[in-house]
C-alpha positions in Angstrom: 0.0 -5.0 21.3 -0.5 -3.3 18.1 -1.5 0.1 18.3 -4.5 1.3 16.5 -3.3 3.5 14.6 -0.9 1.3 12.9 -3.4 -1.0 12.2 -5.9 1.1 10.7 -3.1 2.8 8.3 -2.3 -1.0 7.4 -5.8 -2.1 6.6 -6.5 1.5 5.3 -3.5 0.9 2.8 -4.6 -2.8 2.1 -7.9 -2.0 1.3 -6.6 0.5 -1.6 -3.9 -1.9 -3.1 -6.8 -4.6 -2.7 -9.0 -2.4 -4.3 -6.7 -1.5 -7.0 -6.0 -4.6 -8.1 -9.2 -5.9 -7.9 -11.8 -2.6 -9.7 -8.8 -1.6 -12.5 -7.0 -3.2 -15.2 -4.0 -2.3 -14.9 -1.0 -2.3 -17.2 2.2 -4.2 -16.3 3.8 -1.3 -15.0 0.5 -0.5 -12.7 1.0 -4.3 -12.0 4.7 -4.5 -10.4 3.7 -1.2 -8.2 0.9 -3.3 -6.8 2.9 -6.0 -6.1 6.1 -3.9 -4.7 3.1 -2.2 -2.4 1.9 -5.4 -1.5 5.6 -6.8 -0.5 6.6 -3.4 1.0 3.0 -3.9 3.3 4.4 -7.7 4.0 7.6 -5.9 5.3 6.2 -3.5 7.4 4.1 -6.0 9.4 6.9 -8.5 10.1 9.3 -5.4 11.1 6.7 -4.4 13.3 6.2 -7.7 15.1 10.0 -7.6 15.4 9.4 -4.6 17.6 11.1 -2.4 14.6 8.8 0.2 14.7 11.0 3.4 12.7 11.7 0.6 9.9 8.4 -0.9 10.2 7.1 3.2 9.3 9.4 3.6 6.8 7.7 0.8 4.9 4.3 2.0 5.5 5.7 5.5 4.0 7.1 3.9 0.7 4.3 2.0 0.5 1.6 5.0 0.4 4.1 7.1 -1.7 3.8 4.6 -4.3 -0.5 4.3 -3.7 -0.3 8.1 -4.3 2.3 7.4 -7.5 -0.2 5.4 -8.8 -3.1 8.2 -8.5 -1.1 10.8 -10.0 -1.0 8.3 -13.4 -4.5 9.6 -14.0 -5.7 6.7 -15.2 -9.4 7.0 -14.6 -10.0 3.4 -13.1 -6.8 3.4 -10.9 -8.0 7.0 -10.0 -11.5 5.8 -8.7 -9.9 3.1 -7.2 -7.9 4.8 -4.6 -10.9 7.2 -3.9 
């Protein structure tokens, strides 16, 4: 009973911080926003399996202001990263 949409912003959203983590070296700092992504992401599922669909947005919304955060750092290999 997911809906699509959700689901595709989830994976879409994933699939950056995955590929963050996984293409750049990031520093420490680069480091913690991965993992507060990755914890905000684990909180937006579980709120939305609990039917908390406005909190379980709200976390998907912090979660992709900090993916964009990270872009705006200009580091070249985050930078291609989120492309």
């Amino acid at each position: 009973m997911t809906s699509p949409f959700f689901r595709f912003s989830l994976a879409l959203i994933l699939s950056v911080v995955l590929s963050v983590s996984a293409l750049a070296a990031p520093t420490k700092e680069q480091q913690a926003e991965v993992s507060a992504i990755s914890t905000l992401l684990t909180r937006a599922g579980n709120l939305y399996k609990q039917g908390k669909n406005a909190e379980a947005g709200e976390a998907i919304k912090e979660a992709q202001a900090k993916i964009e955060k990270l872009a705006e750092g200009g580091d070249a290999q985050v930078v291609k990263a989120l492309e």
